[in-house]
C-alpha positions, 0 to 999 in steps of 0.5 A, spaced: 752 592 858 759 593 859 760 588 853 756 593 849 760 599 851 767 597 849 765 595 844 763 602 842 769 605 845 773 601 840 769 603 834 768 610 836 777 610 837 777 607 831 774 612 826 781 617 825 784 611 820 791 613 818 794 612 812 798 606 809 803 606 803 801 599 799 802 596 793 796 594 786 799 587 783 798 586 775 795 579 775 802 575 774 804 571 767 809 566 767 816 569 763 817 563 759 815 556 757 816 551 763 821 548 758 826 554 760 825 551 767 824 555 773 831 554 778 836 559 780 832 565 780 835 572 779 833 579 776 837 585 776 834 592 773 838 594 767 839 602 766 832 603 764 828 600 770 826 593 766 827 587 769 832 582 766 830 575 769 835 568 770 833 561 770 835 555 768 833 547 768 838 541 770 838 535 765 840 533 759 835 538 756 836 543 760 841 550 760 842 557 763 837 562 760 836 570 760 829 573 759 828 581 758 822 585 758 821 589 752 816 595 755 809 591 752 811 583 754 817 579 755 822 577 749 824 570 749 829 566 753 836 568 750 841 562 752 846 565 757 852 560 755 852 554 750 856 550 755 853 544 757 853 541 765 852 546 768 851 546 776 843 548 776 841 549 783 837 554 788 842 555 794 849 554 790 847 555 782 848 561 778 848 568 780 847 575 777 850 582 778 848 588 774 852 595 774 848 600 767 847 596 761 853 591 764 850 584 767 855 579 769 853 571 770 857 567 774 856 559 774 859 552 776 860 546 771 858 541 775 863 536 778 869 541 775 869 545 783 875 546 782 876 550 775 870 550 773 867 557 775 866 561 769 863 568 769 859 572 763 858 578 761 852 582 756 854 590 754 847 591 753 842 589 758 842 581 757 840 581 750 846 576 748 852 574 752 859 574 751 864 568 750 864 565 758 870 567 762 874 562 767 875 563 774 881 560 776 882 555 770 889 553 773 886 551 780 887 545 783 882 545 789 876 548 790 874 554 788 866 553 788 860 558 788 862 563 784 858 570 786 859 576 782 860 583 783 861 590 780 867 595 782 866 602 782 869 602 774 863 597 771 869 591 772 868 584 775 869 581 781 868 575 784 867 571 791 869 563 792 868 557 796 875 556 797 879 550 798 877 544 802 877 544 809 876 550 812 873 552 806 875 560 806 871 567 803 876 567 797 876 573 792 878 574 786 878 581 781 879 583 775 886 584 770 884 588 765 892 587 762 893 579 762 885 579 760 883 574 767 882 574 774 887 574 779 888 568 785 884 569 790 885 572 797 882 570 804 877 576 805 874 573 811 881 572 815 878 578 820 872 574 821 871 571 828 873 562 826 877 559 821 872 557 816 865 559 811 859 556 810 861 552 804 855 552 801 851 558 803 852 563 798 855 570 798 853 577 796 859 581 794 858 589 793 863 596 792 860 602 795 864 609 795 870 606 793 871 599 798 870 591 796 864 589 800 862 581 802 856 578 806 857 571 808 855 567 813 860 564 818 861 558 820 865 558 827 865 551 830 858 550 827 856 557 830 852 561 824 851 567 823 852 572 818 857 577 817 860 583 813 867 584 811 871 589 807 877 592 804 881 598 808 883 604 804 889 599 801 885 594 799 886 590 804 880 585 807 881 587 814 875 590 817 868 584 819 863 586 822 857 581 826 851 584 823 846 578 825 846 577 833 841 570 833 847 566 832 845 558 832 848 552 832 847 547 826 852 541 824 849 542 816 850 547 812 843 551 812 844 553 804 841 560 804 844 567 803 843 574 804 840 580 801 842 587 801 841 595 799 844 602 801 837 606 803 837 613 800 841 616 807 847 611 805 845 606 810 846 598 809 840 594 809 841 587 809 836 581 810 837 574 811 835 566 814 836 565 821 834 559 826 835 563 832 829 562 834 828 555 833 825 554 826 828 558 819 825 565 820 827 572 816 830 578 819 833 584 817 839 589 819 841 596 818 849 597 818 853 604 818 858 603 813 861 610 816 860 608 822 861 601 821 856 599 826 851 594 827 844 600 827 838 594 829 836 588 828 829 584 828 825 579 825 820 583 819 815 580 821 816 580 830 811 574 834 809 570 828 810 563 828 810 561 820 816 557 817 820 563 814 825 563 808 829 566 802 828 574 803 830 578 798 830 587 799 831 593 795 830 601 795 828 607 790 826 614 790 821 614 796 821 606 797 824 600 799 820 593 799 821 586 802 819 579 800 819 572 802 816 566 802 812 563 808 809 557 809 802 557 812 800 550 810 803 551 804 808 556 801 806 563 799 810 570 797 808 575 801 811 582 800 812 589 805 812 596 802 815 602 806 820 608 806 826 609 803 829 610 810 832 606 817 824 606 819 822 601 813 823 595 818 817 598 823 813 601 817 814 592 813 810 590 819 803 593 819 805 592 810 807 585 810 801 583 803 800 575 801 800 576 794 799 569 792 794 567 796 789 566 791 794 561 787 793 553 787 800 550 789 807 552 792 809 559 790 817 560 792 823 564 792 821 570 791 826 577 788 823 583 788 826 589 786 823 597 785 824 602 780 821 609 782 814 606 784 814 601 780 815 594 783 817 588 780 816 581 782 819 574 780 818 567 783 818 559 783 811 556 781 814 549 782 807 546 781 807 548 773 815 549 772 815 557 770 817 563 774 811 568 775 812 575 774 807 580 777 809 587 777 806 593 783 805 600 782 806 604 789 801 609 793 799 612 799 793 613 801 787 610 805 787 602 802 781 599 807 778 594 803 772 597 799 766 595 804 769 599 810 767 604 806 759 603 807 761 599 813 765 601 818 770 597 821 768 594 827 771 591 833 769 588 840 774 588 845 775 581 848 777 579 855 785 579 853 785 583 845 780 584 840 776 581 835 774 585 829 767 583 826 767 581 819 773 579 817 779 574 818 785 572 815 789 577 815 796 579 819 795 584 824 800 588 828 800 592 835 804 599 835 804 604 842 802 611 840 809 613 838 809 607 833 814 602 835 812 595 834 809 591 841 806 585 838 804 581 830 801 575 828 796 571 824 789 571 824 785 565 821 778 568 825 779 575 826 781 574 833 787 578 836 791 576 842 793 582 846 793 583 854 796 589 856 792 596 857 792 602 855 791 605 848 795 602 842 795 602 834 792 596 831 793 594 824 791 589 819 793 587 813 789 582 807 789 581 800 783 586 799 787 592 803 791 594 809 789 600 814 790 602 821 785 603 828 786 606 835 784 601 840 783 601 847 782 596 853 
């Protein structure tokens, strides 16, 4: 009888459902032939709000190539250089920046770490490139992983691996007169140690008149993700730690953060941490005014997975996250929430596998938003392309359509809950003024949850998302 009853009184706290911001996927296609390759995936949005995807393949027969949505479809690949021997790779390989119709691709040739950086640029969105531009064609010691960015006057800058040991931040900018970029200075020099992570990318930015730079630090084997930036001079005299899960490692872990400025002007930044003990996704907001580390956490707080290569951006009402975890296998998943410092509690309860119905490894997701519209690009090892899926966002009630005709249903078990008819979804535990208590997986429908009292529980699958008032 007492079993009875709790059940009911699970069922009957369950009824006022709230509402859940979620995303409906177009099924996903494959950018351009395998012969394109699949590697050093990037993608910025050109002025209008089209996708504009990099890739590229090693080898003999392989190359850096551009490929642009048209409106209907996908133009084909455009190469981006004619140069061969270039360094095509994940962690280290190419990157992308954007500002309007501008977008700049900096790469390495390989084996040339000293003066083979170059950086191209396209004036119309990606549709044809210009002559490659050197970095630092005078070098004679490392001036590695070339990263770009735009200034506040739409020209280029870069970021360096610089020098051999310690391997300083360098930064490079721009000098419209003699048509070149200029030596290098040490934009880490406030940071705490003597040396960078030689082989985790940066991501350099300007906003609101400064030079900006995430790198991730390396202080006696120390790692952890910092942020550096100009003074009112110009000068690289501010840094800021903006990851506390500072861990130790004797390798360099190849991986990079990602950044966006949140329609109150705050700094949201995701990035890789093994703080924990194993590779998870975290995020940090920042108060560039401030300059003040806001909060920190990983998105999905309590999981277990292997975690990796998160990327992050805003727009109008919304911000999305995506990442790759491994769960017997690599998939994309991918959270909606608001365009505010509260879209890391609202990621939780959103977080969506999208390629769980895919055969085979999907990787290295980057997602960016337009308005309400989502875009999405990611690795399919297995076949050697990228995939492309694109999302249009709503709010609303989004329970799998059988709750409708059957309510959700739910027992409460001796320490947490099982809801009945159901499994395979993520599932996260808020208190009644929806701060985050406690999330996980669920393979069988059972979530694990000891404490008293009434708490919010959601979940969150393939077929939807919604959220019940439970109590124990």
């Amino acid at each position: 009888m007492r079993n009875a009853i709790l059940v009911a009184l699970a069922l009957f706290l369950s009824s006022p459902l709230l509402s859940q911001t979620s995303i409906s996927w177009e099924d996903p296609v494959a950018i351009a032939p395998s012969d394109f390759g699949y590697t050093n995936l990037r993608m910025v949005l050109d002025n209008g709000g089209a996708p504009v995807i990099l890739h590229g393949k090693s080898g003999a027969n392989g190359g850096l190539y551009c490929t642009r949505w048209n409106g209907s479809g996908f133009d084909g690949p455009v190469a981006v250089t004619s140069e061969a021997g270039l360094f095509i790779n994940d962690a280290e390989g190419p990157r992308m920046a954007v500002s309007g119709d501008r977008i700049a691709v900096s790469y390495q040739l390989s084996g040339q770490w000293a003066n083979g950086g170059r950086l191209v640029l396209s004036e119309d969105g990606g549709t044809s490139w210009d002559s490659p531009i050197p970095v630092a064609p005078e070098a004679t010691v490392d001036h590695f992983m070339p990263v770009p960015a735009f200034d506040g006057d739409q020209q280029p800058w870069v970021t360096v691996k610089w020098g051999p040991a310690p391997v300083l931040e360098g930064a490079l900018f721009w000098e419209a007169a003699s048509g070149t970029f200029s030596a290098p200075v040490d934009a880490g020099q406030a940071m705490e140690g003597e040396a960078v992570c030689e082989c985790c990318a940066s991501m350099p930015f300007s906003h609101g008149g400064r030079n900006y730079d995430i790198v991730r630090n390396n202080n006696d084997n120390i790692r952890d993700f910092w942020m550096v930036r100009t003074d009112g001079l110009g000068n690289w005299t501010e840094a800021l730690d903006i990851d506390p899960t500072d861990w130790n490692i004797n390798a360099c872990p190849a991986s990079e953060a990602e950044t966006c400025i949140l329609a109150d002007g705050t700094l949201m930044v995701v990035f890789m941490s093994a703080g924990e003990g194993g590779s998870r996704v975290y995020w940090s907001t920042v108060d560039l005014e401030e300059w003040s580390l806001m909060g920190s956490d990983r998105i999905q707080p309590g999981t277990t997975h292997l975690e990796n290569n998160p990327s992050v951006d805003a727009d109008g009402q919304y911000s999305v996250a995506a990442w790759e975890r491994n769960l017997g296998g690599y998939g994309i998943v991918v959270a909606v929430g608001s365009n505010a410092t509260s879209a890391p509690n609202e990621w939780v309860s959103a977080a969506i596998e999208v390629t769980e119905d895919l055969s085979g490894h999907s990787r290295r997701p980057v997602v960016r938003i337009h308005e309400n519209t989502v875009h999405l690009v990611y690795q399919r090892p297995s076949e050697g392309t990228v995939h492309y899926r694109k999302g249009t966002i709503s709010t609303g009630m989004n329970l799998p359509s059988h709750a409708e005709a059957e309510p959700l249903e739910i027992a409460v078990l001796p320490e947490g809950w099982r809801v009945l008819h159901r499994a395979g979804f993520e599932w996260t535990i808020f208190d009644l003024s929806g701060r985050w208590v406690s999330s996980g997986y669920s393979s069988d429908g059972t979530v694990p949850f000891a404490a008293r009292g009434i708490h919010v529980l959601s979940i969150a699958d393939k077929a939807g998302a919604g959220r019940v008032k439970l109590a124990r």
